[in-house]
TISELUM-506931 format. One line per field, with one value per residue: residue number from 1; y, x, z of N, C-alpha, C in turn. Coordinates in steps of 0.05 Angstrom, whole numbers. Atoms other than C-alpha are relative to their C-alpha. Example, Ala and Ser with C-alpha at 12.3 -4.5 7.8 and 13.67 -1.06 7.14 Angstrom:
2
num <- 1	2
n_c2 <- -24	-24
n_c1 <- 18	-16
n_c3 <- 0	-1
ca_c2 <- -90	-21
ca_c1 <- 246	273
ca_c3 <- 156	143
c_c2 <- 24	22
c_c1 <- 18	-15
c_c3 <- 0	14
//
This chain:
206
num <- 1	2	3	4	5	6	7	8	9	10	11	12	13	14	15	16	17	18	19	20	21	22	23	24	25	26	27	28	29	30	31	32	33	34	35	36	37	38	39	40	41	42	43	44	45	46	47	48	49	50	51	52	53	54	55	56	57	58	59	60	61	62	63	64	65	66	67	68	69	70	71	72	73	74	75	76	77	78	79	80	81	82	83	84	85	86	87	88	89	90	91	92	93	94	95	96	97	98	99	100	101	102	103	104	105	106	107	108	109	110	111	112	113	114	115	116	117	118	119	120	121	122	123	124	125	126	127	128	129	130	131	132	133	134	135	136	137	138	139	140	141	142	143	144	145	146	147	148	149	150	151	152	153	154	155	156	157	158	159	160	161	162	163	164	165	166	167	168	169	170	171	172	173	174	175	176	177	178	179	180	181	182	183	184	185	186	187	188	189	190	191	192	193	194	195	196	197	198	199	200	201	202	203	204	205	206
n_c2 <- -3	-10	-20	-26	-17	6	-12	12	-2	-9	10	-33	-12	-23	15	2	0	0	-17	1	-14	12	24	-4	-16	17	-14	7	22	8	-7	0	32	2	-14	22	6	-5	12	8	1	14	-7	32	-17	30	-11	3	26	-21	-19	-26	-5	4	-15	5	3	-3	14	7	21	23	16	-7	9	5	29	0	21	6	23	13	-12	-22	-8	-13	10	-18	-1	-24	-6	-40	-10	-29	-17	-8	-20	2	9	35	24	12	9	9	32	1	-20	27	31	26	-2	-28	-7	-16	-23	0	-8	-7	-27	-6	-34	-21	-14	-20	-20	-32	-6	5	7	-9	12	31	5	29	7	20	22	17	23	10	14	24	8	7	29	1	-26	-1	-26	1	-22	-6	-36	-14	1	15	21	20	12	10	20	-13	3	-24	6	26	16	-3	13	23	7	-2	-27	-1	27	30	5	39	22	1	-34	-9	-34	-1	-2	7	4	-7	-6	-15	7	38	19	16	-6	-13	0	-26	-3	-22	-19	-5	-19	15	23	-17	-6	16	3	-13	-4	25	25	-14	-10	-42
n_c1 <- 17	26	18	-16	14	18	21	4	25	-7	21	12	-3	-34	-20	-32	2	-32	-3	-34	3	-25	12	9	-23	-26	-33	-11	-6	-28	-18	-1	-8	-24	-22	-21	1	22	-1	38	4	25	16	19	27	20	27	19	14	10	-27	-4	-25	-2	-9	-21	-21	-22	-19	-14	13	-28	10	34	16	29	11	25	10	24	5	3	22	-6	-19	-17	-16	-25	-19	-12	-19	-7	-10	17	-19	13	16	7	32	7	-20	20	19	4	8	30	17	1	11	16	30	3	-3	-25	-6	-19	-7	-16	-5	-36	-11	6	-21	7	20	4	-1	26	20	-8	19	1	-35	10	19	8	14	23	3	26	14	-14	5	-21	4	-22	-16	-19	-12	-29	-11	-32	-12	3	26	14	-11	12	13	25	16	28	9	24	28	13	-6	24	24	-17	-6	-23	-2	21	15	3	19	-1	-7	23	19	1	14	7	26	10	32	28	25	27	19	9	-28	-10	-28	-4	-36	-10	-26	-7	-12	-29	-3	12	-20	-27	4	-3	-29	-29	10	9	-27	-30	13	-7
n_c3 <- -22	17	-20	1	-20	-8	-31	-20	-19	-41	-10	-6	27	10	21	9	31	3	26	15	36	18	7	23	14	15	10	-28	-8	11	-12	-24	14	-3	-12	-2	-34	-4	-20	5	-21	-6	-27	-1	-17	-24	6	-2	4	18	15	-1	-2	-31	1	7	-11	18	-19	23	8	0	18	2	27	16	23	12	15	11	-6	-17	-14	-14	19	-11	-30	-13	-26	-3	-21	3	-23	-15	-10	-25	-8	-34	6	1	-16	-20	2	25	-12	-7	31	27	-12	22	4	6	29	0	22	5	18	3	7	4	-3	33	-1	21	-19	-1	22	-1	-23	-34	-28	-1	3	6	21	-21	26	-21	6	-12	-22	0	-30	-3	-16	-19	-1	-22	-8	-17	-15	-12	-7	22	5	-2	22	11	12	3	11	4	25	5	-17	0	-32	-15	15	8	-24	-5	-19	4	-9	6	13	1	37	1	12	37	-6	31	1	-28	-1	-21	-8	3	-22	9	-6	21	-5	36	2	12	0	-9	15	-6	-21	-25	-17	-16	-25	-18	-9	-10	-27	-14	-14	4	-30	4
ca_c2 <- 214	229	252	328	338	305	315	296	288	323	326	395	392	428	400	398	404	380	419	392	442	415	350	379	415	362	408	414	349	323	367	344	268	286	307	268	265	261	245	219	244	225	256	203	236	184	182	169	104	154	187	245	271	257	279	291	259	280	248	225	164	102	53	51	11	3	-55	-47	-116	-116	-194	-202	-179	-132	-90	-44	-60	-17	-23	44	57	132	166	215	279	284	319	325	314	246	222	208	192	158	82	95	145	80	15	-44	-28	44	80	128	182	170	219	213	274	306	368	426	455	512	549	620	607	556	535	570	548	476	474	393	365	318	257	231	155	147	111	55	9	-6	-90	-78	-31	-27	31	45	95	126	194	206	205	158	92	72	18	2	-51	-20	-47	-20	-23	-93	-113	-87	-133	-205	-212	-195	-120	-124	-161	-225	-245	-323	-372	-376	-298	-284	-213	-225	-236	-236	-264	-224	-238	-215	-208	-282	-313	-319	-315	-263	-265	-188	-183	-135	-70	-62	3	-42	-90	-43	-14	-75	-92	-34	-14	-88	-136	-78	-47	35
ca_c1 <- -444	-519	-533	-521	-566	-587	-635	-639	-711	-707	-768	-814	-808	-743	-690	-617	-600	-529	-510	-448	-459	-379	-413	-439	-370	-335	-274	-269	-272	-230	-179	-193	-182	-121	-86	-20	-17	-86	-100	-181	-217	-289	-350	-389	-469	-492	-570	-624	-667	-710	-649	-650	-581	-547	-481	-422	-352	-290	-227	-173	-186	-126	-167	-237	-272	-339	-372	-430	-462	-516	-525	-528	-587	-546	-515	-477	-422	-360	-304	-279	-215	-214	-165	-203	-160	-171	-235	-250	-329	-326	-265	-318	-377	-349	-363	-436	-445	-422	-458	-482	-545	-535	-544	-489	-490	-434	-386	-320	-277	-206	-173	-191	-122	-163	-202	-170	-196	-262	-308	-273	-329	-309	-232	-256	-293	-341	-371	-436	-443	-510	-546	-502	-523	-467	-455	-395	-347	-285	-249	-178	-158	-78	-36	-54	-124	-181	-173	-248	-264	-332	-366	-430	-479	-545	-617	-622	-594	-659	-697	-643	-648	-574	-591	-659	-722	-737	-782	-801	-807	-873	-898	-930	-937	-972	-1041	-1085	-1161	-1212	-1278	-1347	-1405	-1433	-1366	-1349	-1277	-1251	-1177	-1146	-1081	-1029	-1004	-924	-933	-968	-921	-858	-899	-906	-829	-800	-859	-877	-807	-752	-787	-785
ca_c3 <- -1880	-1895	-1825	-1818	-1752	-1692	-1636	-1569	-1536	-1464	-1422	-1422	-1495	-1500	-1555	-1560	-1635	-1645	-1720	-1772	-1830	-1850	-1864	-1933	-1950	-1996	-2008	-1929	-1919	-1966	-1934	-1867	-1902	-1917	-1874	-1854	-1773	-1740	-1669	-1662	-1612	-1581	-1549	-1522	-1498	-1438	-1451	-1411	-1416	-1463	-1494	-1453	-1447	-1380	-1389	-1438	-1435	-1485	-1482	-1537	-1572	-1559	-1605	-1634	-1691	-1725	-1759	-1804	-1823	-1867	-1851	-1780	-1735	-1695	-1750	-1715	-1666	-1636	-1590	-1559	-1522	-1498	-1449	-1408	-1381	-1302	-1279	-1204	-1218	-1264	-1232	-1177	-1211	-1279	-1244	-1243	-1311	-1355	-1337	-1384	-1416	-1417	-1484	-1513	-1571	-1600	-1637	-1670	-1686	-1718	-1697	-1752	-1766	-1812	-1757	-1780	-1850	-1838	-1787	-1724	-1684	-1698	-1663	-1666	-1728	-1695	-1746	-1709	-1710	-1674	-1617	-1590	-1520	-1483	-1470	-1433	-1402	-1368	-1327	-1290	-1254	-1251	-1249	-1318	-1318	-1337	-1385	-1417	-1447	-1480	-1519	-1562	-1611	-1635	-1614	-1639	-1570	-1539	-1581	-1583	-1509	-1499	-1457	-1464	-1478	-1506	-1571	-1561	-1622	-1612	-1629	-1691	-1705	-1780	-1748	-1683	-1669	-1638	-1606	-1627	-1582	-1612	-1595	-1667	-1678	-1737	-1755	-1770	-1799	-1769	-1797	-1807	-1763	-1707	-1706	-1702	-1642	-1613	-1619	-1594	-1538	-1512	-1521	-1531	-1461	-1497
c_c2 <- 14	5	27	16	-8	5	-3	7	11	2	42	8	17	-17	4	-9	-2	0	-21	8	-7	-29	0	21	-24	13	-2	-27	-22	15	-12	-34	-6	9	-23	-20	7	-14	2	13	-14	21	-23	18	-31	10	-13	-19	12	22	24	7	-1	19	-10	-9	5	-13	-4	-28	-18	-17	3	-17	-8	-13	7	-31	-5	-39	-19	24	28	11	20	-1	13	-12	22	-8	26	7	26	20	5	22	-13	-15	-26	-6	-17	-12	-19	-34	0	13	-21	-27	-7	15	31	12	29	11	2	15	4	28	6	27	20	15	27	20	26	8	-24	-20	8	-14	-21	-7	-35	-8	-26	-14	-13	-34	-18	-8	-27	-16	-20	-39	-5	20	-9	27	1	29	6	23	13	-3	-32	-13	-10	-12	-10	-14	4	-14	13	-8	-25	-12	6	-21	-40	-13	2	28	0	-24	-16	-3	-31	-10	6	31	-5	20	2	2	-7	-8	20	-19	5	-12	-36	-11	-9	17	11	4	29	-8	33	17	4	24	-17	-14	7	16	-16	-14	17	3	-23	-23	14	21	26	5
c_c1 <- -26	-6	13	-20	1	-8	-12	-23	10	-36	-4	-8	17	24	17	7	35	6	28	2	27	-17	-13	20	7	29	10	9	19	37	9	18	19	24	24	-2	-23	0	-36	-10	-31	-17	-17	-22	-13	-28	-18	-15	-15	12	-1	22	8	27	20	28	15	25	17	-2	31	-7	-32	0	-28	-4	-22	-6	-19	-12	-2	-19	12	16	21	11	27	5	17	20	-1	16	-12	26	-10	-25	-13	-31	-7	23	-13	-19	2	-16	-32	-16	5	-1	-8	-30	-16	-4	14	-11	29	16	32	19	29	2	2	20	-18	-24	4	-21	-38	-12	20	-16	3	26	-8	-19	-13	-14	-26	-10	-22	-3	10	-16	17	-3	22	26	22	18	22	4	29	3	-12	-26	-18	-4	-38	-9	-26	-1	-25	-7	-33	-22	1	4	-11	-20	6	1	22	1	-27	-26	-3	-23	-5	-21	-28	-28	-6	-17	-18	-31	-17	-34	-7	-27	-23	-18	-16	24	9	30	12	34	7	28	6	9	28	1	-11	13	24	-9	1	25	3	-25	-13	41	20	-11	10	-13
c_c3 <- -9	21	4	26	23	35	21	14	30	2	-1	-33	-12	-24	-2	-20	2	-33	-12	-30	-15	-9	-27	-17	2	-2	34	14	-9	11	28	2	-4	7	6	27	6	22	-4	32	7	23	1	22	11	5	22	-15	-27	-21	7	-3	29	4	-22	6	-29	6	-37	-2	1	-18	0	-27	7	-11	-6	-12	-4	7	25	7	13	-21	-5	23	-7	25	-3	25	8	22	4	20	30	3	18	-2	-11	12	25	-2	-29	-5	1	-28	-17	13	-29	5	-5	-29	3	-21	-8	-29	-4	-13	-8	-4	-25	1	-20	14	-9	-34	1	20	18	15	9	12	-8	-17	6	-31	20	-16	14	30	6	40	4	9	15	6	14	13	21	-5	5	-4	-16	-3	-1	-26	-6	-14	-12	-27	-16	-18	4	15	-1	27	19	-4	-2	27	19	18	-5	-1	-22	-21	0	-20	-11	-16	-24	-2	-33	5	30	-11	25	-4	5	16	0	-4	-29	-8	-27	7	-4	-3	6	-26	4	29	27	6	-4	34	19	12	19	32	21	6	-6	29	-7	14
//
């Protein structure tokens, strides 16, 4: 894991810095690796169109996987199972905090049997696996709490038309014409930075 920080935009200019100084202990982690019995767990941070933070949910993990594929457009895709432990507050509002199209912070985690000896602070050793937008969810309700399901892959599904917006055949971001006052027509080519701005703030609607 090469991320060891990250930092959620809020509004006012305030920052929520989520830390995993174990993330650069090899000896800890190799411990943590091998352990025998390991139950997984999950915080999953529901973000704001803008990634503010909206709210956290924890819960024990029933199934979960990750796909990384360098060869398809969308190159990160998950399916999470999590059982959530009753709480009065989302038991009411969980039908509305996870919709299609939502974006998640997603972090997996395994119980730190070594709290008297390192990282106390950590009873849960959280692994952070980024910025996911959900394409589909499902949720049930019984005695034992709350069952959900989600569906995630990455930004590209802002940009593919599949939760987001639409690039058609036709674009070509390599070069535009302007204009000059004597109607004569001068070609400019674009700049890489210009035309990632124009992805994400024109057909990924940031």
């Amino acid at each position: 894991f090469l991320i060891t920080s990250y930092v959620f935009k809020q509004l006012g200019g305030n920052r929520m810095k989520k830390n995993y100084p174990y993330l650069k202990d090899i000896n800890f982690l190799n411990k943590i690796y091998g352990l025998h019995s390991q139950i997984m767990y999950t915080n999953i941070t529901v973000l704001k169109w803008d990634e503010t933070p909206i709210q956290e949910v924890t819960g024990r993990v029933v199934s979960a996987s990750i796909s990384v594929n360098g060869d398809s457009s969308v190159r990160r895709t998950a399916n999470l199972t999590v059982k959530i432990k009753n709480n009065n507050e989302l038991f009411t509002n969980i039908d509305s905090l996870f919709s299609i199209n939502k974006k998640v912070f997603i972090e997996l985690g395994l119980r730190n049997p070594f709290t008297r000896k390192q990282y106390s602070d950590y009873p849960i050793v959280y692994f952070p696996f980024g910025v996911f937008i959900i394409t589909s969810e499902s949720i049930t309700h019984d005695s034992t709490g709350i069952s959900l399901s989600l569906t995630l892959g990455d930004k590209m599904n802002l940009l593919n038309g599949y939760a987001g917006g639409t690039i058609p055949a036709s674009t070509n971001f390599e070069s535009y014409d302007t204009v000059g006052p004597d109607g004569d027509i001068t070609t400019e080519f674009t700049k890489i930075n210009e035309i990632i701005r124009e992805l994400v703030n024109h057909f990924g609607q940031q």
